[in-house]
Structure formats: structure tokens, C-alpha cells
C-alpha positions in Angstrom: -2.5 -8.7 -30.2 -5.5 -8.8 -27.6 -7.9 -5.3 -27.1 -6.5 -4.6 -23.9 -2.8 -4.9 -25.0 -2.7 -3.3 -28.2 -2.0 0.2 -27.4 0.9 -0.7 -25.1 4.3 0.2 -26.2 7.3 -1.9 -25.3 10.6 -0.1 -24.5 12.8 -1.5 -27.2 15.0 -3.7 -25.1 12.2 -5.5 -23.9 11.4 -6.0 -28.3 15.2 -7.0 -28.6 14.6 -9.5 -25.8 11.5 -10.9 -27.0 12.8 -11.1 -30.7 16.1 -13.4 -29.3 13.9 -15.6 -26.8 11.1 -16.3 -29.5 13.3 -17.8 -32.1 13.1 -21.4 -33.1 16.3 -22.7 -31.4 16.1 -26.6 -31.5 16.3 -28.1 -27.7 17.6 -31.8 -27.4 14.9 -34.1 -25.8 16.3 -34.1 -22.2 17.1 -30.2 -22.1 14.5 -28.3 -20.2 16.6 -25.2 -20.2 13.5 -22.3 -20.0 14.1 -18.3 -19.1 12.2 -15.9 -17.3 12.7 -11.9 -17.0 10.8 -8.8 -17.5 10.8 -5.3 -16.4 8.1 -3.5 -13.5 7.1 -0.3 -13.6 6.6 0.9 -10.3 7.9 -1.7 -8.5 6.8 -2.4 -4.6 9.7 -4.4 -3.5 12.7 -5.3 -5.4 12.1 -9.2 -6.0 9.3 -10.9 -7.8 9.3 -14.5 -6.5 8.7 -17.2 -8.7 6.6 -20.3 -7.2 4.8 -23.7 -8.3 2.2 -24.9 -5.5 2.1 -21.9 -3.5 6.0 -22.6 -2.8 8.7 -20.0 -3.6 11.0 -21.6 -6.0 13.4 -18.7 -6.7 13.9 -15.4 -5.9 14.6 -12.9 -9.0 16.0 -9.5 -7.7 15.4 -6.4 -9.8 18.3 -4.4 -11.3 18.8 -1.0 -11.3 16.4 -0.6 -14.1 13.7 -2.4 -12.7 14.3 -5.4 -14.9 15.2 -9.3 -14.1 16.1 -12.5 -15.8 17.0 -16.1 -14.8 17.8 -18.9 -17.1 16.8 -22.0 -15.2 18.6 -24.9 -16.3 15.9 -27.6 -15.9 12.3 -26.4 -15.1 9.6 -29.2 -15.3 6.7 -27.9 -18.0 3.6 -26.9 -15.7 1.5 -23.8 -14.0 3.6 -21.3 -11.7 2.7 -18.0 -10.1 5.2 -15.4 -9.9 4.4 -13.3 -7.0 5.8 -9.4 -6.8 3.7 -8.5 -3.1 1.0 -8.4 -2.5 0.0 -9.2 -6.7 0.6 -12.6 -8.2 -0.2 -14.2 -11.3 -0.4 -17.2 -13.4 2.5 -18.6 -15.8 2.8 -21.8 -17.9 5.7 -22.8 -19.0 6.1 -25.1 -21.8 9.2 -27.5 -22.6 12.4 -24.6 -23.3 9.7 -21.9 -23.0 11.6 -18.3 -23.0 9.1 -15.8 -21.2 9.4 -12.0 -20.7 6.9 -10.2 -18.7 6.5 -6.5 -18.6 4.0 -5.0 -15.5 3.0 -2.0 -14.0 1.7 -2.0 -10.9 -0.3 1.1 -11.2 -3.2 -1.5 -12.9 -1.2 -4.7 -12.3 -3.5 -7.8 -14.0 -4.3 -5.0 -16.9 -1.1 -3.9 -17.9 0.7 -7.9 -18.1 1.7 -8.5 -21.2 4.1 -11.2 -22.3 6.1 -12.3 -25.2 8.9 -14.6 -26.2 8.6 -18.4 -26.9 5.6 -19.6 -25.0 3.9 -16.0 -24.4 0.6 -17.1 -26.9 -0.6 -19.4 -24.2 -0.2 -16.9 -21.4 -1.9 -14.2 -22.9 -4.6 -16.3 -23.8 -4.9 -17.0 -20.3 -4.3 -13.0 -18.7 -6.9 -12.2 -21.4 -9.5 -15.2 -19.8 -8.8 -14.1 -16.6 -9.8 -10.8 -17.2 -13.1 -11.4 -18.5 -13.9 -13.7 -15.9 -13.1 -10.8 -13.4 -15.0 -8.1 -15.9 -17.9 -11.1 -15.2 -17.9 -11.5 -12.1 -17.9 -7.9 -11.1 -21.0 -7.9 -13.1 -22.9 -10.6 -12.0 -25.1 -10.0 -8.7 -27.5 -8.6 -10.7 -27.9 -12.1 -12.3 -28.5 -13.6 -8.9 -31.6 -11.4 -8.4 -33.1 -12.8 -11.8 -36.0 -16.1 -11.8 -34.3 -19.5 -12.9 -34.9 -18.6 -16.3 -33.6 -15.7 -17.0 -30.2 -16.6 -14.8 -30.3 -19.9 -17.0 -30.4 -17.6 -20.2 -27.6 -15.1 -19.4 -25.2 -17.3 -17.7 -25.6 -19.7 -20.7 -24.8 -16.5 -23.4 -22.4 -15.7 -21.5 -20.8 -18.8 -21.5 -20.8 -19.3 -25.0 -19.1 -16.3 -26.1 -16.2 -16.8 -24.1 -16.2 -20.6 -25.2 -16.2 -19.2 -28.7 -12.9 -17.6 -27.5 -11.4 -20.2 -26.0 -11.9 -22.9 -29.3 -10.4 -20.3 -31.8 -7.4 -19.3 -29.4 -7.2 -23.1 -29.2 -6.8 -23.3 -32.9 -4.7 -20.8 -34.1 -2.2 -21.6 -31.3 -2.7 -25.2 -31.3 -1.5 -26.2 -27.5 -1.4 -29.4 -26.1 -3.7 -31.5 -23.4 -1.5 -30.5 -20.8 -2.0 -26.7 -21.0 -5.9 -27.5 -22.1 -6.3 -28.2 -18.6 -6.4 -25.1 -17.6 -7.2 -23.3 -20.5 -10.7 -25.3 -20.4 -10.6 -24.9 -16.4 -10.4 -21.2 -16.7 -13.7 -20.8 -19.3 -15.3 -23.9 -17.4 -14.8 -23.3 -13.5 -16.2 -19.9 -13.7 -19.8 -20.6 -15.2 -20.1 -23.2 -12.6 -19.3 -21.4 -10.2 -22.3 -19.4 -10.8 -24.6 -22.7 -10.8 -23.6 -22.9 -7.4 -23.6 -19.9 -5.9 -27.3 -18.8 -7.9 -29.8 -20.5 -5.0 -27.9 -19.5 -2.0 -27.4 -15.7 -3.2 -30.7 -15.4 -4.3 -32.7 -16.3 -1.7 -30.4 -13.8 0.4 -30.8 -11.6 -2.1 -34.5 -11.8 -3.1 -36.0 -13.6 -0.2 -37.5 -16.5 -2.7 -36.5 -20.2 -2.1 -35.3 -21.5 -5.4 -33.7 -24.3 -4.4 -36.9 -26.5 -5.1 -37.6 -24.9 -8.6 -34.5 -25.9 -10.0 -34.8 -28.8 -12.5 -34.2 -32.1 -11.2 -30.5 -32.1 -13.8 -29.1 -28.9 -12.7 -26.6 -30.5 -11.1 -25.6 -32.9 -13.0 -22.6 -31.0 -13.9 -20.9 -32.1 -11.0 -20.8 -35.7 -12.6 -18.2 -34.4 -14.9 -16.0 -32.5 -12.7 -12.5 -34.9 -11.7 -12.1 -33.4 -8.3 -9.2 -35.5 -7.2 -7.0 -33.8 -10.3 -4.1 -32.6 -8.1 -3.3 -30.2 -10.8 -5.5 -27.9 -10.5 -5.0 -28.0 -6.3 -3.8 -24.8 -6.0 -5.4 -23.2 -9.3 -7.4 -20.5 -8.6 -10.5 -21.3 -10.5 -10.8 -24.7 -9.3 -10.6 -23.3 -6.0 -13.6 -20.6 -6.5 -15.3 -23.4 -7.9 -15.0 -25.6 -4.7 -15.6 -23.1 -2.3 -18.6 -22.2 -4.3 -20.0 -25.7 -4.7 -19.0 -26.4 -0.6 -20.9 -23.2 0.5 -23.9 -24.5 -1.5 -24.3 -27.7 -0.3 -23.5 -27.0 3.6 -25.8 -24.4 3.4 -28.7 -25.9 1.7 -28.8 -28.5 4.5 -28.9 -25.7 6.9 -32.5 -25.8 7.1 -32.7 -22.7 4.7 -32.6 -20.1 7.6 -29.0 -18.4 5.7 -28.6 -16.9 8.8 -24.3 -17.3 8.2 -23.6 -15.9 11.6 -25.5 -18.0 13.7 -25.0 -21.3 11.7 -21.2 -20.7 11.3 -19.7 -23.7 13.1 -22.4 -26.2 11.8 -21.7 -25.2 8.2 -18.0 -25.0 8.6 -17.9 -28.9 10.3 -20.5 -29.4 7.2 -17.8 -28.5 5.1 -15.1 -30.1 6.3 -17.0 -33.2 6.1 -18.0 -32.9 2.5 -14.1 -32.2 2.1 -13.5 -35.6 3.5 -15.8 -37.6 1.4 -15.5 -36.0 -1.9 -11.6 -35.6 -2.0 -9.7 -39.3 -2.7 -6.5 -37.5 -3.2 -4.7 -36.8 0.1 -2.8 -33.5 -1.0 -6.1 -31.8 -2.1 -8.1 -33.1 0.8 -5.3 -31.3 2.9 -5.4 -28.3 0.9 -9.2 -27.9 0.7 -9.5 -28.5 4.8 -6.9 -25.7 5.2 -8.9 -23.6 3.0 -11.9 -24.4 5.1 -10.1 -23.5 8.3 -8.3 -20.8 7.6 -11.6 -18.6 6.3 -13.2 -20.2 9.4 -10.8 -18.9 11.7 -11.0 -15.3 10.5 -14.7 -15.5 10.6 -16.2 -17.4 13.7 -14.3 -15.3 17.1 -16.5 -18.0 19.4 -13.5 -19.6 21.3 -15.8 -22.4 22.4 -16.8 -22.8 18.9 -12.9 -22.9 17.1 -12.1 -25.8 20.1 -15.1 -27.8 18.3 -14.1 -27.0 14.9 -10.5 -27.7 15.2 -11.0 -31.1 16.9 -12.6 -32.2 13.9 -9.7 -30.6 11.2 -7.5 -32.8 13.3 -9.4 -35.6 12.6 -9.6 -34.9 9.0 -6.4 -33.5 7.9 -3.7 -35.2 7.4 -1.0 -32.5 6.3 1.2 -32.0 9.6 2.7 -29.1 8.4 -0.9 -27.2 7.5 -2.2 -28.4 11.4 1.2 -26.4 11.9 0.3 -23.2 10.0 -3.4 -23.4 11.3 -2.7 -23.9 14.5 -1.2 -21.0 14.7 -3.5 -18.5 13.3 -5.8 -20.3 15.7 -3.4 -19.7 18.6 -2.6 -16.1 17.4 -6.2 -15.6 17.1 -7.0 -16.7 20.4 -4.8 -13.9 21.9 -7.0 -11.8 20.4 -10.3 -12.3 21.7 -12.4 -9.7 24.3 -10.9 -8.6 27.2 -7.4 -9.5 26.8 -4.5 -7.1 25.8 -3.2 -6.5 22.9 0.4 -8.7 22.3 3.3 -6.2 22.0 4.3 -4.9 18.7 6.9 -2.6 17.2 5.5 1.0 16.7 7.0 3.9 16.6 5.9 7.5 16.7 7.7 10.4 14.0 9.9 11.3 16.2 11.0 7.4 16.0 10.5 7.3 19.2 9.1 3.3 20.5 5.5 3.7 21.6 3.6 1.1 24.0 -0.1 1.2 22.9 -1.2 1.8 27.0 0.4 4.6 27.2 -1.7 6.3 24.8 -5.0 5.4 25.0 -5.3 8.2 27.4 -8.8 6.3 28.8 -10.4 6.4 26.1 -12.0 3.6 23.4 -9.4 3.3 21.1 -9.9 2.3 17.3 -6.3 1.1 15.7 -6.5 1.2 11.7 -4.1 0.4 9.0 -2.7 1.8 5.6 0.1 1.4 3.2 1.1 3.8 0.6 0.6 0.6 -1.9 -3.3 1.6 -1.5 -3.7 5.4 -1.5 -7.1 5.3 -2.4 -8.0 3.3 0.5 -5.6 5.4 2.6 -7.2 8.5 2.0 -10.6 6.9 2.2 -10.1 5.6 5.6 -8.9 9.0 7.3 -11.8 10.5 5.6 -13.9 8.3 7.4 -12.1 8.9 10.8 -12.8 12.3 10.5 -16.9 11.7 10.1 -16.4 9.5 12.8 -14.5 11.8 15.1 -17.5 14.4 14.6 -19.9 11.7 16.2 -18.3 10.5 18.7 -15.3 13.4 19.8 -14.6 10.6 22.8 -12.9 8.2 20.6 -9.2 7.4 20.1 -8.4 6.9 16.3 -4.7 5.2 16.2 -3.5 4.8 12.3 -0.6 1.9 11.9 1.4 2.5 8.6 2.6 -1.1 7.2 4.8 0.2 4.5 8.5 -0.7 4.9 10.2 2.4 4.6 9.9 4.8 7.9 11.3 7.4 5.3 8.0 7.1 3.0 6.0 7.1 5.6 7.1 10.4 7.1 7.2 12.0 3.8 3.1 10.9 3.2 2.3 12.8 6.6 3.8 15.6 5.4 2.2 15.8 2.5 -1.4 15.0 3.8 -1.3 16.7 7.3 -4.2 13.9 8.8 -5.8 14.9 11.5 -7.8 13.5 14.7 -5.6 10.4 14.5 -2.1 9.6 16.4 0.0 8.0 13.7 2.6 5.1 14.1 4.4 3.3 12.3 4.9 -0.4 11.9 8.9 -0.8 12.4 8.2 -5.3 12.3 5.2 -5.7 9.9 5.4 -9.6 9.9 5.7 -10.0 13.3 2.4 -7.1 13.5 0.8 -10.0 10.7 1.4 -13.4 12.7 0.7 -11.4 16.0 -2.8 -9.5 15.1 -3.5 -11.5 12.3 -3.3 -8.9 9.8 -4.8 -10.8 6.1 -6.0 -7.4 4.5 -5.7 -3.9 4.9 -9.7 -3.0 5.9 -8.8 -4.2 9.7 -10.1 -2.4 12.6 -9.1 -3.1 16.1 -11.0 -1.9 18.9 -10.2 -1.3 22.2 -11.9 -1.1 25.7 -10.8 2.5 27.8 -8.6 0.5 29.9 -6.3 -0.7 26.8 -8.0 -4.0 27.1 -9.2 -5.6 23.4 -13.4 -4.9 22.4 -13.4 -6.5 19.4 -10.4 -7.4 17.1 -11.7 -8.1 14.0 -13.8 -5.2 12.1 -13.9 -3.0 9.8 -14.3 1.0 9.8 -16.6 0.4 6.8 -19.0 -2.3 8.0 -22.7 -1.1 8.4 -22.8 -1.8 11.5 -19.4 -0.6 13.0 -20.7 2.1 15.6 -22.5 -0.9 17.5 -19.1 -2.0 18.6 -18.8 1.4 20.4 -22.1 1.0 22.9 
């Protein structure tokens, strides 16, 4: 067993279940019969959703103990993400592969362990994963470091998990097919580094590096098969790209790094690059949406998203992602200074429906978000209401609770008693999403005294977050 699974302890109907699917039933050439179950601890929802290209394939509902299981009679051999909100992970299935999966979502990617016919190859892969993620938590302060002594660590780095990878490759002894993304998960990773080094340490650091770089460091590229629709949607590939995009927009951005300013030029850059490099149609699509969609979020410049999406149009090909990006861009548009704030659901704990207007009460009003799913950052963010309530007594602080259960919710302000904020509750959360364009939790609305939206997209916890309020 791997170091960060060996102390767990499977619940013995999980081993029973493990010990039927792993035997070494025969399957005739043309069956493709496979299985999936498992068992969450803690569960968020009661479904984990299986998917293959970022498309939800089935739906597996948790019984009354938490557990699930599907036999699917013909599953093509390939990657899938199963998907229990807002976590997801990687699984390969094999030919007849049998895999259980047992999760907590307490420390979700830590705790996955799997077993049954097939679960070698996925371990190998949780276990990659997480020391790419123990890696790249650690790894700004490589940035800071001369060429040299980058070179040196990334390199020994690089060759202990390689190490890995070749005797996990041995003693289970998969096939090409999975190799791909074995080898992508050790490979994509290191170059990601290569590309994001002279662009995060000149930021960093100040120093240009760019032009000490040997004349072969990129030679890498040369190797890399970026029209492999495989690995379109796999998320390594994907860091890669958006690693290697970033560094070549903005090393033709006359070295000034100044992201804010240079936004719309990079982003077109991009987009571009996207167009030349990318042969195969579906991962052109895929990278452009990728492109746009983190543009979108970013650059608030109406003038500047008119100019952007122009060219996406021109590019992209994928009706149904012009579809999906149109609409953020729409719902963003909505969003932008001086307008009001589209309707949403919110209710009070009384349960009573509350329009935002008539609470504002004159005042600049700051509209934040939690979920129970994040008590950390729930806790964290009405502490830092509460600093900011001392500074500036004027202010409105509104908290929006996402969870689904109003009966949750209630109980959490009972047991936490927060203060200086007016807290509502979320009764349509995907409608909330598609309307404010809600993608992560941090989100800070702000609004002029006259209900009338400031700025829609920042954060409690940027630096500069009391500018807004001038």
C-alpha cells in the first residue's frame, strides 16, 4: 500500500466488496461489462456523478449508508472524473475493470483510496497527484532562485518522482494507453515549471531572465503532441498549456508584466497562439473556452470584452461553447458599475423574501458568501467583517449563505451568533451562479448607497479592498 494510505482501515464490507470485484473472472472479448461503487464519509449531496469529457455520464445516488454501486454494461476503456460537488477526481477504467472507492470529504484527495480489479493504476495516479500538489505548493520559492539553481532543483525533483513512476510501471505492468497519462501526470508538471520560471521571476525578483536562458530551453516543446485529444480535458495537460500560453503572450508583452493593463492584448495573444498551435478542432475549442472564460472573470472593461469576444468568434468553432461563453459574458455584463443588481432569491430567518433595496438603508453595502462546506473560510470571513466594521462603522456587511438546506443554515447562526452582518439565505443558488456569476466562494459584491452596483467582482481579502470604498 502507498504512505498516505496505509493507516486507513476499510469497514469490512467495503474488504468483502473489494475481495469479489478483484478476482480473475475471465471476460469474453466483446464484453466490456465494468462496476463502480464506494462509500463517502461525510457526504455533501447524495449523488456522485460519473463523467468522461467534462460530461455527466450517470448519476449514482447514495444509499442510506452512504454507499453506491453501478454495473455498467458496456463502458469504453479510458479516463473519467467522478464528481461528488464541488470535489472531483480522476478514474481509469481498464477493459472489465471492477472499482470501489472509499472518500471522506473531511480531506477529500487524501483520504481516496481504491481497490478491486483495476485499483493499482489509480492509486498510482491519486498517489502522483498528490505529490505534484505537495510540489507545487512548495515551489515559489524556486521561482525566486538564478537559472541555475531553478535548473538544479526542478531537475532532482523531477527525477525522484520519475524513479516512481518506472517502478510503479513495472511492478504493475500497464499498457500504452494508460501510459499516457501516467507519463503526462510526472511529465506535464515539470514543464510546467519551465514555463512559468521567467515570467514569475521577474515579477517576483525584478530580474529579466528571459535572455539568460540557454538558447535549448525550450526545446522541450518539440516533443510535446499538442493535438492528442486525449489529454483535452486532462488536467495536467491543461496547467501545462495555460502555463506555456501565459509565457509566450507575455514575453511579447514588451516585458512591462503589468497583467492589469496588458490584459486584453495578452488575452487576443493567446487566443491566437490557440489558433496556430492547435490542428485538432475539439481542443482548439476547448483551449479558446478556457482562454475566455478566465478572461471574462478577469478583464470588467466592457469596451475591452466587445474586442475580445469578436475575435473568440472568429476563432472558435464550438457553437455550443460561443453558447456557454456568451452567457457568462452577457451575465457579466449585467454586472458592471452603476447598474442594479439582477433579482435573486434571498430570504431572511424568519423566511421571510427580502429585496436587496430595501435594506441597504443608504449605505455602501458589501454582499459576501459562505457555505457550511467551508467553515474555515466561513468563520474567517466574518472575522474579517468584524475588523472591517471597526474601520469603517458606515458600511453595510450582507452575508449570502449558498448551502441547500435553509434548516442547516439556521442551525449555523445559532450556533455562531455573527454579528455586524444581516444574513440571508440563498433559497435558488444556481440561478444566484448564472445571475452574479458566482465561480468560488471568496466573492465580494459591492454596492453604491443608492443600491446601485460599485464593483462586482472582489474579494474581502484582496490587499487592496478598502480602495473600492473611497
Amino acid at each position: 500500500m502507498f504512505a498516505h494510505i496505509k493507516n486507513v482501515l476499510l469497514p469490512l464490507s467495503t474488504v468483502l466488496i473489494c475481495s469479489l470485484t478483484s478476482c480473475n473472472k475471465k471476460f469474453e472479448s466483446d464484453n466490456y461489462t465494468a462496476y463502480f461503487g464506494g462509500e463517502i464519509i461525510n457526504p455533501l449531496s447524495r449523488y456522485v456523478l460519473l463523467c468522461k469529457d467534462n460530461k455527466v455520464l450517470d448519476t449514482l445516488i447514495l444509499d442510506e449508508k452512504n454507499r453506491f454501486f453501478k454495473k455498467f454494461d458496456s463502458l469504453t476503456p479510458g479516463m473519467y472524473t467522478f464528481r461528488h460537488d464541488p470535489e472531483y477526481q480522476y478514474i481509469y477504467f481498464d477493459k472489465n475493470d471492477s472499482l470501489m472507492v472509499r472518500i471522506n470529504t473531511g480531506d477529500f484527495d487524501n483520504s481516496i483510496v481504491f481497490c478491486g480489479r483495476g485499483d493499482q493504476k489509480n492509486n498510482f495516479l491519486m498517489e502522483m497527484y498528490l505529490k505534484n500538489e505537495s510540489d507545487k505548493n512548495n515551489m515559489f520559492d524556486l521561482f525566486d532562485r538564478n537559472y541555475d539553481q531553478f535548473s538544479k532543483s526542478i531537475d532532482s525533483i523531477y527525477a525522484r518522482k520519475k524513479a516512481f513512476y518506472l517502478r510503479k510501471k513495472t511492478e504493475i505492468n500497464w499498457d500504452d494507453k494508460f501510459d499516457l497519462y501516467a507519463k503526462a501526470s510526472l511529465d506535464f508538471n515539470h514543464l510546467a515549471k519551465k514555463e512559468i520560471y521567467p515570467f514569475a521571476h521577474e515579477r517576483r525578483t525584478g530580474e529579466v531572465v528571459s535572455t539568460k536562458l540557454p538558447k535549448d530551453y525550450y526545446n522541450f516543446r518539440k516533443e510535446i503532441d499538442f493535438n492528442n485529444a486525449q489529454l483535452t480535458n486532462y488536467s495536467p495537460f491543461v496547467r501545462y498549456l495555460t502555463a506555456m500560453l501565459n509565457n509566450v503572450a507575455y514575453s511579447e508583452a514588451d516585458n512591462t508584466f503589468n497583467l492589469e493593463e496588458t490584459a486584453i492584448e495578452n488575452n487576443i495573444k493567446k487566443l491566437n497562439i490557440a489558433d496556430t498551435l492547435f490542428k485538432n478542432e475539439k481542443i482548439k475549442n476547448s483551449v479558446l473556452n478556457n482562454i475566455a472564460f478566465m478572461y471574462l472573470l478577469e478583464d470588467q472593461n466592457m469596451h475591452n470584452k466587445k474586442k475580445f469576444f469578436d475575435r473568440y468568434s472568429q476563432l472558435s468553432t464550438d457553437n455550443s461553447g460561443h453558447n456557454e461563453i456568451k452567457k457568462i459574458g452577457d451575465a457579466i455584463q449585467m454586472l458592471t458599475e452603476g447598474k442594479k443588481l439582477p433579482d435573486a432569491d434571498l430570504i431572511n430567518e424568519k423566511g421571510e423574501k427580502i429585496d436587496l433595496n430595501s435594506i441597504t438603508d443608504g449605505k455602501q453595502t458589501v454582499l459576501f458568501f459562505w457555505t457550511s462546506n467551508a467553515k474555515a473560510h466561513m468563520v474567517t470571513v466574518h472575522k474579517k467583517v468584524n475588523e472591517l466594521k471597526k474601520k469603517h462603522p458606515n458600511l453595510h456587511f450582507v452575508s449570502i449563505n449558498v448551502d441547500d438546506s435553509e434548516q442547516e443554515w439556521k442551525q449555523i447562526l445559532s450556533q455562531y451568533a455573527f454579528e455586524n452582518t444581516t444574513e440571508l439565505h440563498s433559497a435558488n443558488f444556481e440561478a444566484l451562479k448564472d445571475h452574479w456569476v458566482i465561480t468560488k466562494i471568496q466573492r465580494t459584491i459591492l454596492l453604491q448607497p443608492n443600491g446601485m452596483i460599485k464593483n462586482a467582482f472582489i474579494s474581502l481579502f484582496d490587499s487592496d479592498f478598502e480602495k473600492n470604498l473611497k
